[in-house]
C-alpha positions as CSV (number, residue, x, y, z in Angstrom):
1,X,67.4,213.3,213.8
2,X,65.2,215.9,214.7
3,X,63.6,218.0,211.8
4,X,64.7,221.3,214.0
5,X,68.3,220.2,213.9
6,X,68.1,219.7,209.8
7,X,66.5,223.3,209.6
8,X,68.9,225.4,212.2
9,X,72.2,223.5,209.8
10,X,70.7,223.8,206.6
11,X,69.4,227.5,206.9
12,X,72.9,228.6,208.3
13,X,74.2,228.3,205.0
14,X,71.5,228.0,203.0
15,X,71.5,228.8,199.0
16,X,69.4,231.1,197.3
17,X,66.0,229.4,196.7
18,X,65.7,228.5,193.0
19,X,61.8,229.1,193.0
20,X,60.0,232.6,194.8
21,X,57.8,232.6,197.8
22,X,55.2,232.8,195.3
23,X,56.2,230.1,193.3
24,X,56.3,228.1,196.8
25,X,53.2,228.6,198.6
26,X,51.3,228.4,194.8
27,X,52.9,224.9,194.5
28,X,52.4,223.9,198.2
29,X,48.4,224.5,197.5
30,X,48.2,222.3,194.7
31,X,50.2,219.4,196.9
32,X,47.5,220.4,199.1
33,X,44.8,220.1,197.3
34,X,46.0,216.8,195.3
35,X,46.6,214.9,198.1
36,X,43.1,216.1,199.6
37,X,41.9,214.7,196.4
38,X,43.9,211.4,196.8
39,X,42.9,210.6,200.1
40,X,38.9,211.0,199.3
41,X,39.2,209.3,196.4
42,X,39.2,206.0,198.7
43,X,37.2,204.2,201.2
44,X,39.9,204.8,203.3
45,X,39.5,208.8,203.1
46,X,38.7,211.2,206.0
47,X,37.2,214.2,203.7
48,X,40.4,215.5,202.8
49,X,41.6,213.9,206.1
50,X,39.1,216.1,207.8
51,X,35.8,214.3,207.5
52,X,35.1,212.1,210.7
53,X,32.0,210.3,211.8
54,X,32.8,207.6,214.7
55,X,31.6,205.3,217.7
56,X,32.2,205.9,221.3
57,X,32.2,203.0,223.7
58,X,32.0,200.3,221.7
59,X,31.8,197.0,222.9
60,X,35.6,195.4,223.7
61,X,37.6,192.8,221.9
62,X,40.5,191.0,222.8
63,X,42.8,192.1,219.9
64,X,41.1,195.7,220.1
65,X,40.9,197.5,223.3
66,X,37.4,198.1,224.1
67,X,38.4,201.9,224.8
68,X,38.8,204.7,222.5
69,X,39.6,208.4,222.3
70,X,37.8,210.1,225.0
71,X,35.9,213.2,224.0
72,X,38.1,216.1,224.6
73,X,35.1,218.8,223.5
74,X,32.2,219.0,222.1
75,X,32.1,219.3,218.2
76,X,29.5,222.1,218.4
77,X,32.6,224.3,219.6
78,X,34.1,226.6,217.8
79,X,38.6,227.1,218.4
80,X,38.8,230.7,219.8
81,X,41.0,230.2,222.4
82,X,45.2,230.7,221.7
83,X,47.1,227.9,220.6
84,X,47.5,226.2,224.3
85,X,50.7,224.2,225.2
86,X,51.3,220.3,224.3
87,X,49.1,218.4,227.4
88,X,51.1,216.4,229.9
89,X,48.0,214.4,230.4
90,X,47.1,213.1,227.2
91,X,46.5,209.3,227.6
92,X,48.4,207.0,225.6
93,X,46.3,205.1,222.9
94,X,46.5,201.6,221.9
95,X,44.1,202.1,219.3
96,X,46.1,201.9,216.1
97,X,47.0,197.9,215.5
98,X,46.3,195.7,212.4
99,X,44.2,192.1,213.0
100,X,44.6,190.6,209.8
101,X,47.3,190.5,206.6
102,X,46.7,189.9,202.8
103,X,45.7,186.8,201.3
104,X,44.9,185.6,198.1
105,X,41.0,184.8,197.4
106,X,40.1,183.5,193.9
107,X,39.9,186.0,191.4
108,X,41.1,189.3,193.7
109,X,43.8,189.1,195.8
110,X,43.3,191.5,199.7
111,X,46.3,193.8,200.5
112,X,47.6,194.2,203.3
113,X,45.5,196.7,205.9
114,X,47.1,200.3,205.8
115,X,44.6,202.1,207.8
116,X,43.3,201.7,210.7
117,X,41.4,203.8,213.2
118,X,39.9,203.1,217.2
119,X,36.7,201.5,215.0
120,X,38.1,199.6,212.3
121,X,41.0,198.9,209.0
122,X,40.8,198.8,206.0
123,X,42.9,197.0,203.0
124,X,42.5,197.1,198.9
125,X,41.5,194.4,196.6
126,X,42.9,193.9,193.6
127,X,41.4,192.3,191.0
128,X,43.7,190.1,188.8
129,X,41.1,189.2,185.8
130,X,40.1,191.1,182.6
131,X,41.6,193.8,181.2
132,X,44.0,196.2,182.3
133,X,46.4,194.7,184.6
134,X,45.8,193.6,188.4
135,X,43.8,197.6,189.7
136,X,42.1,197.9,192.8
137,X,38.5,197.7,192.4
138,X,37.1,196.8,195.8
139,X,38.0,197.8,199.8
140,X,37.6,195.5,202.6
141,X,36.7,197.2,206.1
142,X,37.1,194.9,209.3
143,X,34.9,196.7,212.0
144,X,35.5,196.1,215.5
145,X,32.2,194.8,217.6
146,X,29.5,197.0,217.8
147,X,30.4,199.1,215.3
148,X,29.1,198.1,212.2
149,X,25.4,199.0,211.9
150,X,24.2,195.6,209.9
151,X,20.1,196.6,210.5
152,X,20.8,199.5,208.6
153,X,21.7,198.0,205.6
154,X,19.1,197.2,202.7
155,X,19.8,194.2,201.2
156,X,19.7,190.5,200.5
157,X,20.4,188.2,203.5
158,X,22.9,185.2,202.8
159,X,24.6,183.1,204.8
160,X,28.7,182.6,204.4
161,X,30.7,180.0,206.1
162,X,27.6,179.2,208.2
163,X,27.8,183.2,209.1
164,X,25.2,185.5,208.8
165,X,25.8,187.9,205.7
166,X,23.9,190.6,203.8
167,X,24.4,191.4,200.1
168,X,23.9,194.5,198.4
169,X,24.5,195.7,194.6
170,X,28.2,196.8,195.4
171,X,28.8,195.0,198.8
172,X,29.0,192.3,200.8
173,X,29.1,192.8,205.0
174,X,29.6,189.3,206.9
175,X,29.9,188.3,210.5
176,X,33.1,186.9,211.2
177,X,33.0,186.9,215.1
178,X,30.1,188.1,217.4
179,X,28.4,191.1,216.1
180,X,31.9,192.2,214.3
181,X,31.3,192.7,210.6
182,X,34.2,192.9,207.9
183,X,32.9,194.6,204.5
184,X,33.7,194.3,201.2
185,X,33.1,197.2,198.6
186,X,33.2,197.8,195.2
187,X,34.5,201.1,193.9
188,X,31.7,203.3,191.8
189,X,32.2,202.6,188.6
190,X,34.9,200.1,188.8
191,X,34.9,197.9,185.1
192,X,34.5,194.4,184.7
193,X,32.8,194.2,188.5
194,X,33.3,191.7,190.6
195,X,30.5,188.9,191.2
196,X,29.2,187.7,194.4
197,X,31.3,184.1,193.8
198,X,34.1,186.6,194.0
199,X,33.0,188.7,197.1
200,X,32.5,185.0,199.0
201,X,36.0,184.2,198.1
202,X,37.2,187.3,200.3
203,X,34.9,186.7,203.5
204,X,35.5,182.9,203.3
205,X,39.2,183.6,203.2
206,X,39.1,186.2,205.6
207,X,40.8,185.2,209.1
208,X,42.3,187.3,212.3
209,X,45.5,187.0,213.0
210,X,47.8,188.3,215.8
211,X,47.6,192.1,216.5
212,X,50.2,194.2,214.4
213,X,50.8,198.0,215.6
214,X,50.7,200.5,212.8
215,X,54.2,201.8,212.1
216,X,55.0,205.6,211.1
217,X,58.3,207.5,209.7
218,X,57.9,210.0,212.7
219,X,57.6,210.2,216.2
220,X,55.9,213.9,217.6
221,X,57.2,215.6,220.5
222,X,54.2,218.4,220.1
223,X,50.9,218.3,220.0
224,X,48.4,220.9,220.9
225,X,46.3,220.0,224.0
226,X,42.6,219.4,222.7
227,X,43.7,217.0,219.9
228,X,43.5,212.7,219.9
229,X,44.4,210.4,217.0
230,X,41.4,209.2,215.1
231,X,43.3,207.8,212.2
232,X,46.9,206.0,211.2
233,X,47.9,205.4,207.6
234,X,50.6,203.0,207.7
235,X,52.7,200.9,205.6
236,X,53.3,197.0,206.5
237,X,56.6,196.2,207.4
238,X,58.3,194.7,204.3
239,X,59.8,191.4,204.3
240,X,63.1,192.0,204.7
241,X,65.0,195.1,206.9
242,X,66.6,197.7,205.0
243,X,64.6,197.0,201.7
244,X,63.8,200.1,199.1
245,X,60.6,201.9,198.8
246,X,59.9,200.2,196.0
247,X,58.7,197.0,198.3
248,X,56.2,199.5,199.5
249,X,52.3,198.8,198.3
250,X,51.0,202.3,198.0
251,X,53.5,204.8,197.1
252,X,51.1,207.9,197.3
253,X,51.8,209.0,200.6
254,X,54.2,206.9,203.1
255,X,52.3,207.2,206.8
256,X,50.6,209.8,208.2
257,X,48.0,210.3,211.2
258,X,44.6,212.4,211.5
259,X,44.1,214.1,214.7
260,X,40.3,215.4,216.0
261,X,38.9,217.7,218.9
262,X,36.1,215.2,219.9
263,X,34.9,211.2,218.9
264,X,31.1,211.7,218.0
265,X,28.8,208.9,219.0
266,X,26.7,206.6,215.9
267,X,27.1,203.5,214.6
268,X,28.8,203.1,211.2
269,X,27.5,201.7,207.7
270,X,30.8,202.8,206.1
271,X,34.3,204.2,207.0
272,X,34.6,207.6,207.7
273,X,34.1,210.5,205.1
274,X,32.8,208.2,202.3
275,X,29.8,210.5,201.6
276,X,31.5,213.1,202.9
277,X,29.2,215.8,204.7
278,X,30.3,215.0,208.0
279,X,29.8,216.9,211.1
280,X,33.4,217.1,212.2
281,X,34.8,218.2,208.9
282,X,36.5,221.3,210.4
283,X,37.8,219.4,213.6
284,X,41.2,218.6,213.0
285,X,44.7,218.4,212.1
286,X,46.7,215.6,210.0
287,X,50.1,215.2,210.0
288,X,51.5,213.1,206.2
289,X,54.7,211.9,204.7
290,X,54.6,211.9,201.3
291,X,57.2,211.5,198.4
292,X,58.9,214.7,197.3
293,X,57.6,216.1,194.1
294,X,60.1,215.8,191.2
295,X,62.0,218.6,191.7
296,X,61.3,219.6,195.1
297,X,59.5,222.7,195.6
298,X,62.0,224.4,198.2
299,X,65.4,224.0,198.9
300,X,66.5,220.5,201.1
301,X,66.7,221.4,204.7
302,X,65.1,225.2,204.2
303,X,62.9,226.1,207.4
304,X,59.3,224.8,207.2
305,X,57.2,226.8,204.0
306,X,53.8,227.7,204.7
307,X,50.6,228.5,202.3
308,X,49.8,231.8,202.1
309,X,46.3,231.1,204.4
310,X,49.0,229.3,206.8
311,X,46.6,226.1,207.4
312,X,49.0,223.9,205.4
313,X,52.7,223.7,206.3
314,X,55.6,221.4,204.8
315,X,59.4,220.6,204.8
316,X,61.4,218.2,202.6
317,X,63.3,215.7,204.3
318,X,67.0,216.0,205.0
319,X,67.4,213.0,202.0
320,X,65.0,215.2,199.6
321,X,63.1,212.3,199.0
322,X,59.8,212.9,201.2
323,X,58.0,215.9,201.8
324,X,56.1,216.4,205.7
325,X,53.5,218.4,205.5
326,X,50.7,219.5,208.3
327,X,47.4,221.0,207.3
328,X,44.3,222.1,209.4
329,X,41.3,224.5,209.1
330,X,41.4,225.4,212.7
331,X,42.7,229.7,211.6
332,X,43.5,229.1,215.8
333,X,45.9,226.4,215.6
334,X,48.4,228.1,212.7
335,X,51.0,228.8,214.7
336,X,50.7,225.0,215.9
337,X,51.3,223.7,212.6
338,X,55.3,224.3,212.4
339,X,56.2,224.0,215.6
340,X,55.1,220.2,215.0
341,X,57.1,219.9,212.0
342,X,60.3,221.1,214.2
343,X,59.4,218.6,216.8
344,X,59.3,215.8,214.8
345,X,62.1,213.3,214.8
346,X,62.0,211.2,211.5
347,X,62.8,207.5,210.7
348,X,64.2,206.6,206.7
349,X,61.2,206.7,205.2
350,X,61.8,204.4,202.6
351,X,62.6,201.9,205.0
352,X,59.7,200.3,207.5
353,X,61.8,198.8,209.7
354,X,63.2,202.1,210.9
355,X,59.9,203.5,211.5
356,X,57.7,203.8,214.9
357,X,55.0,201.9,216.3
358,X,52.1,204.6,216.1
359,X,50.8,204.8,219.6
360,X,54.8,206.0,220.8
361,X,54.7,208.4,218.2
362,X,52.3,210.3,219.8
363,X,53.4,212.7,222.7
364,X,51.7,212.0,226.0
């Protein structure tokens, strides 16, 4: 079902909104800027799902195609052009797949991996000792070859599994093929840390597996020209088809995907947006599915609602349990922002096994 077809039904005989246009766009800002928050908060942020610093041509691997997104433009320019037409040209990526699942390691237990980008994935820890519950107090990066910058990294060498490794005071980086590093991080702050008998559970646990393609609740038939995927969050597929979102690990947001102007060249000693201050942090557009606030803010099936600056669009699922929403700083690319919404065509978001693989989701 395409998100047009919901809006031209719905709107047809539409009932009076319950909240104003003020109410709305007010309460669309604060989604806005909470799920900004939410998404920085991690190591798998993008700076508010803008922030991007990122390798070209890296070295290849087998489970990783050695190619990324080619640069489309230079980050130096600035968007004055009118919102162009969806390309015909665009290149399919292959860029978005997961190499590894969850496993069990001691005293934390790794998550499955729900981001993943050209460069590398990420997954939580959770720690199950101490106080409070199992909570996520760690993040383990895999980096594809060549893209982990191990020489700039102060701190103690150690060896793991035979494998060179490198400790710091809250991580440990390890070599688990040929210049490919996976990372292991401890939140700021995070109580009752863990110790470096814990951090060597995780890499001597750690293992590749066969190559899983993200999956997304959307497939896009419009994209401006200009724009490549840099980023997929994804759910794993749950164990069994048809089960409820509650088999879902991260219930903040369901899938989305970050789309940028350009890949900038450098190697990486974290993932993207960690320190924020990045050069591309007004580069792009991101595209999330998140659960619908309790109530909804507008009316099921109403046409797409819009902040008053119009760089943040959104529309409630035709089930009125997920909200889509499209933000970018781009003023140019406003217009863009709902004719993507209307071209999406959605899968049941609380269900993985309707969803898409990632790269198909994106138009050509």
């Amino acid at each position: 079902m395409r998100v047009s077809d919901v809006v031209e039904a719905a709107t047809s005989e539409a009932p009076p909104l319950r909240r104003s246009v003020e109410d709305i766009v007010a309460a669309a800002q604060r989604h806005q800027r909470n799920r900004r928050i939410r998404w920085s908060a991690g190591v798998m942020s993008v700076v508010t799902l803008l922030g991007l610093i990122g390798v070209a041509g890296s070295p290849g691997w087998k489970l990783w195609p050695a190619t990324g997104p080619n640069v489309i433009a230079s980050r130096q320019a600035e968007v004055a052009e009118p919102v162009p037409s969806a390309s015909s040209e665009r290149e399919k990526h292959h860029d978005f797949v997961f190499t590894f699942e969850g496993y069990p390691a001691g005293r934390l237990t790794v998550r499955n991996p729900t981001v993943v980008t050209p460069l590398y994935q990420t997954a939580k820890v959770i720690k199950t000792f101490g106080y409070g519950g199992p909570v996520v107090n760690a993040y383990l990066t895999a980096y594809r070859p060549g893209v982990y910058d191990i020489d700039a990294v102060d701190g103690a060498e150690m060896t793991v599994s035979g494998s060179r490794a490198k400790r710091t005071e809250r991580t440990l980086a390890w070599e688990y093929v040929a210049n490919a590093w996976a990372v292991i991080e401890v939140r700021k702050g995070s109580p009752e840390t863990p110790t470096t008998e814990d951090l060597t559970a995780v890499a001597e646990g750690f293992r590749l597996g066969a190559a899983s393609p993200a999956r997304v609740p959307f497939t896009m038939s419009y994209l401006p020209d200009g724009f490549t995927p840099l980023m997929v969050f994804s759910q794993p597929l749950a164990a069994t088809p048809g089960v409820s979102s509650t088999t879902i690990e991260y219930q903040g947001e369901y899938g989305g995907i970050t789309f940028g102007r350009s890949m900038p060249t450098g190697r990486l000693i974290e993932p993207w947006g960690q320190s924020g201050g990045n050069p591309l942090s007004h580069q792009a557009i991101g595209l999330a599915v998140l659960p619908a606030p309790n109530p909804p803010t507008h009316t099921n099936g109403t046409s797409p609602t819009c902040s008053e600056d119009g760089l943040t669009c959104s529309i409630l699922t035709p089930d009125g349990k997920a909200t889509i929403e499209v933000s970018t700083d781009l003023t140019a690319y406003r217009s863009a922002l709902t004719k993507i919404l209307e071209g999406l065509r959605l899968g049941t978001v609380t269900d993985t096994y309707t969803w898409f693989n990632a790269d198909a989701a994106i138009p050509n």
